[in-house]
C-alpha positions as CSV (number, residue, x, y, z in Angstrom):
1,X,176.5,116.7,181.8
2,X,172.8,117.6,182.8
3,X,171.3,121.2,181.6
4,X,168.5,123.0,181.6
5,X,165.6,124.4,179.7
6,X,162.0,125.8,179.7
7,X,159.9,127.3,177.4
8,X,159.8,130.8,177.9
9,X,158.6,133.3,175.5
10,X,156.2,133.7,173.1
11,X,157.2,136.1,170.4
12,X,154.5,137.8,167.8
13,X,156.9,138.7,165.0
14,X,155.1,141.9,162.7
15,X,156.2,143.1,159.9
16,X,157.2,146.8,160.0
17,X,153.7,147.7,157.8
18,X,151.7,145.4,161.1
19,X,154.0,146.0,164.0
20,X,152.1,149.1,165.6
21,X,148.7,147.8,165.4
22,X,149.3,144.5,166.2
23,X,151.2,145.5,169.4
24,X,148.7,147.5,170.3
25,X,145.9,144.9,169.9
26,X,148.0,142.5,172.3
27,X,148.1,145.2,174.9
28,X,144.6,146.1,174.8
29,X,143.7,142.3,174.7
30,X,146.0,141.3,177.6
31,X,146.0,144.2,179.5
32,X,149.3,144.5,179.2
33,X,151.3,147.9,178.6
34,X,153.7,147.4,175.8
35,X,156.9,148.4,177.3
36,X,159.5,149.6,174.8
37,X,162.8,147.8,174.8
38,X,165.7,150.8,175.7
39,X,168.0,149.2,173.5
40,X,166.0,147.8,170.5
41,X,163.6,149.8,169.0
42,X,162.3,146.7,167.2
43,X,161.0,144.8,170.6
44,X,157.8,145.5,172.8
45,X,157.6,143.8,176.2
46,X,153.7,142.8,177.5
47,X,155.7,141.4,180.1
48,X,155.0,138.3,182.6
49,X,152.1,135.9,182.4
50,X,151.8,132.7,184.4
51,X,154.3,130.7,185.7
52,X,156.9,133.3,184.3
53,X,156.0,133.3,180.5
54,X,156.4,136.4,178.8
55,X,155.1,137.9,175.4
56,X,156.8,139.9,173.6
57,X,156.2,141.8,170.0
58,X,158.9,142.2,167.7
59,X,159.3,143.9,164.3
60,X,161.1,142.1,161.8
61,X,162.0,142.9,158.5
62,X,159.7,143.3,155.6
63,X,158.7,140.2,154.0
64,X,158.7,137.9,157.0
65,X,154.7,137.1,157.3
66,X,153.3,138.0,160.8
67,X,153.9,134.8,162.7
68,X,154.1,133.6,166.7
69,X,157.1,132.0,167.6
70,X,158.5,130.5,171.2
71,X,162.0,130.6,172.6
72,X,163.2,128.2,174.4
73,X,165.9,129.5,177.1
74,X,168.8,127.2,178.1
75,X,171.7,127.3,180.4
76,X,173.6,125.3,177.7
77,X,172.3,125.8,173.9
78,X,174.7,123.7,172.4
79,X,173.0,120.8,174.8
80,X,170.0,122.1,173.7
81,X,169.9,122.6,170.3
82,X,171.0,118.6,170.0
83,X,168.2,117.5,172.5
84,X,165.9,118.7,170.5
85,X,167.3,117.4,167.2
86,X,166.7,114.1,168.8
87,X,163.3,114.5,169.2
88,X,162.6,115.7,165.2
89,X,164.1,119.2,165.3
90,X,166.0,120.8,162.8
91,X,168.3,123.8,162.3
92,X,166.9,126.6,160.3
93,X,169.6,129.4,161.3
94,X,173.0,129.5,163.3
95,X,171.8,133.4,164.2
96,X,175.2,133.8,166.2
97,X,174.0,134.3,170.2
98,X,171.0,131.9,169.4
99,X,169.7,129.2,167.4
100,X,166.6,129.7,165.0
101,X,165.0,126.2,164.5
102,X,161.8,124.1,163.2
103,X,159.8,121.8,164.8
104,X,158.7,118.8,163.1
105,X,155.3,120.4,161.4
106,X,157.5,123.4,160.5
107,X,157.0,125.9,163.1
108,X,160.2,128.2,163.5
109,X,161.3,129.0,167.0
110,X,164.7,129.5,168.8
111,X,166.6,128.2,171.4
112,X,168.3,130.5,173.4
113,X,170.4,131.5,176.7
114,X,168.8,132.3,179.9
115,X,167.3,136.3,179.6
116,X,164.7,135.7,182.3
117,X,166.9,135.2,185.7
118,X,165.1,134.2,188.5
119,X,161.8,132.6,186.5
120,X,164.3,130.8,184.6
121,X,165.5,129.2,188.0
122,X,162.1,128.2,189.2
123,X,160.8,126.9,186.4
124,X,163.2,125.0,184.2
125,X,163.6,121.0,183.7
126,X,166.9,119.8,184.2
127,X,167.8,116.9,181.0
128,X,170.6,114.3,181.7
């Protein structure tokens, strides 16, 4: 059965010692207010960009290095996740609502469901 996926966000993960100043680096470069999320302290929003893509900051834990990564949204992750296995990815975390995974050089991002309505309608491919 067909689904559907696009790249949509690109993620600057900071550690809690990085988050503040990095955020506000992004904003000031973009022009972007960062928006607080009103349920997650951790998360920034910069917002949209072209074609729908949106940056977002988020703090993560200490130890993680300060890293960009991409999700990818999906209407089926399951679909997904394996359609990108195909092409050389590989599963990194199971992180419950989402998948955390690598591409082939390493790079960590995560597939996950739809969380940008309407841009996700206009924009993603549909796979067989």
């Amino acid at each position: 059965m067909p689904h559907r996926s696009r790249l949509a966000v690109l993620l600057l993960d900071l550690p809690p010692d990085q988050h503040a100043a990095g955020r506000d680096f992004w904003s000031a470069a973009t022009g972007h207010p960062a928006e607080p999320d009103a349920t997650d302290e951790k998360w920034h929003s910069l917002g949209s960009f072209a074609g729908g893509f949106h940056l977002e900051v988020q703090r993560t834990g200490a130890g993680t290095p300060p890293r960009w990564h991409v999700d990818i949204e999906t209407d089926d992750i399951p679909a997904e996740v394996a359609r990108l296995e195909a092409l050389g990815a590989r599963r990194l975390a199971d992180m419950g609502r989402f998948w955390q995974l690598t591409d082939p050089a390493g790079l960590v991002f995560c597939v996950v469901g739809i969380q940008t309505g309407d841009e996700f309608e206009r924009h993603a491919t549909t796979w067989p």
